[in-house]
C-alpha positions as CSV (number, residue, x, y, z in Angstrom):
1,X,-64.8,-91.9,-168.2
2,X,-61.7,-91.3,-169.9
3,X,-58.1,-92.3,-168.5
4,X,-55.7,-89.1,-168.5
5,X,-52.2,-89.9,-170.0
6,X,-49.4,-89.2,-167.6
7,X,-46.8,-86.6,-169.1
8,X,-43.3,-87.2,-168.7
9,X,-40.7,-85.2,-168.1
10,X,-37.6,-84.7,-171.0
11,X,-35.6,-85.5,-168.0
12,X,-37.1,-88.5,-167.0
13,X,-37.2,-89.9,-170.4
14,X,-33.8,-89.2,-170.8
15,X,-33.2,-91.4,-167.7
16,X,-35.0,-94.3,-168.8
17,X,-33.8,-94.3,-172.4
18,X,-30.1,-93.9,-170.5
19,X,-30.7,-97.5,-168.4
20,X,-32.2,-99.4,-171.6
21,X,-29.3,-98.5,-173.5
22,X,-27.0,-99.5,-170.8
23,X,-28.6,-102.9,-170.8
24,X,-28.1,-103.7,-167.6
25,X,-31.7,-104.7,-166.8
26,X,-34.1,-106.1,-169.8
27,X,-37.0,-103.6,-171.0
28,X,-39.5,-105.4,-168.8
29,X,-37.4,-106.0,-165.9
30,X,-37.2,-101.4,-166.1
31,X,-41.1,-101.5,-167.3
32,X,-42.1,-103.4,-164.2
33,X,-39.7,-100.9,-162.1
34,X,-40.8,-97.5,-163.4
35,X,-44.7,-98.8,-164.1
36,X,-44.0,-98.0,-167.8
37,X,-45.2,-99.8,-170.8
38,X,-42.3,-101.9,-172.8
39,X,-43.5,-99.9,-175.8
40,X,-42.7,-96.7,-174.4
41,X,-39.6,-97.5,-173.3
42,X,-38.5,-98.9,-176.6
43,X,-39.9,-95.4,-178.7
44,X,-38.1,-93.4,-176.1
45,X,-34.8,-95.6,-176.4
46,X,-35.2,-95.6,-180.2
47,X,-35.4,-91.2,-180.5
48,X,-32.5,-91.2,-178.2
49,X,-30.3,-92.9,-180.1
50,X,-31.5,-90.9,-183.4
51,X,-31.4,-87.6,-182.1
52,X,-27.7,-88.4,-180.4
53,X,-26.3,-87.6,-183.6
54,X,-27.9,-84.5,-184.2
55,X,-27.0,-83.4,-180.7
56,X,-23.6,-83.6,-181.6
57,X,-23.7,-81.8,-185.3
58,X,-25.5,-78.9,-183.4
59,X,-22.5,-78.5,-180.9
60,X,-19.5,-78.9,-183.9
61,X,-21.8,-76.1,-185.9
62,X,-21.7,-73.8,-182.6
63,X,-18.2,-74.1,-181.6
64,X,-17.1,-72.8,-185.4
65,X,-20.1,-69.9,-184.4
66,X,-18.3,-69.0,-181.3
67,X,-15.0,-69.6,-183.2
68,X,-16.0,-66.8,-185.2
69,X,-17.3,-64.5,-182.6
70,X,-14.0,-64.6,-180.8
71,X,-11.8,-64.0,-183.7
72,X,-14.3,-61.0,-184.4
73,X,-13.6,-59.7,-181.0
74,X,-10.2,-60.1,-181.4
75,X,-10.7,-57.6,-183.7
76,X,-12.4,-55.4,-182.1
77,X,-9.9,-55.2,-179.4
78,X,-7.1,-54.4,-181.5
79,X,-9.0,-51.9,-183.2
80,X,-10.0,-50.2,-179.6
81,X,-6.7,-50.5,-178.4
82,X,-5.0,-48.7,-181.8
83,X,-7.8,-46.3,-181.3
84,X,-7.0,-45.8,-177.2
85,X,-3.0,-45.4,-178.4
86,X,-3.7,-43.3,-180.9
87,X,-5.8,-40.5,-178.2
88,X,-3.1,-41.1,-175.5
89,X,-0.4,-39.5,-178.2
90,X,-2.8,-37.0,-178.7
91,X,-3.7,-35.9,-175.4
92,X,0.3,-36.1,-174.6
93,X,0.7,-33.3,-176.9
């Protein structure tokens, strides 16, 4: 008989890998506590600390995205409103 492996939740690992950073308690100390092996904790500490610098290249690349998107609809609603002033004059006539 085969043991099952538990599957974690992102937000769980994100949890644990928060604490272990912090360093407030000692890998084994939050092993014992969440019935994790030290291992685990340690791979999940380790991608954390990788992928936090791609978290933050993927927001700096979106905010010049949405940079662009607004000055796009800026554009858009000077163009509508030129458009709106232009048919009010007509319709005046």
């Amino acid at each position: 008989m085969s043991k099952k492996r538990t599957q974690y939740s992102s937000e769980f690992k994100a949890k644990v890998a928060l604490v272990a950073i912090r360093g407030d308690e000692t890998i084994p100390q939050l092993a014992a506590r969440y019935g994790i092996h030290p291992t685990q904790i340690n791979s999940w500490k380790r991608q954390l600390i990788e992928q936090a610098a791609e978290l933050f290249s993927r927001n700096s690349s979106a905010g010049k995205e949405s940079g662009q998107t607004t000055d796009d609809l800026h554009r858009v609603i000077g163009q509508l409103t030129v458009e709106r002033d232009f048919l009010a004059r007509k319709l005046d006539h």
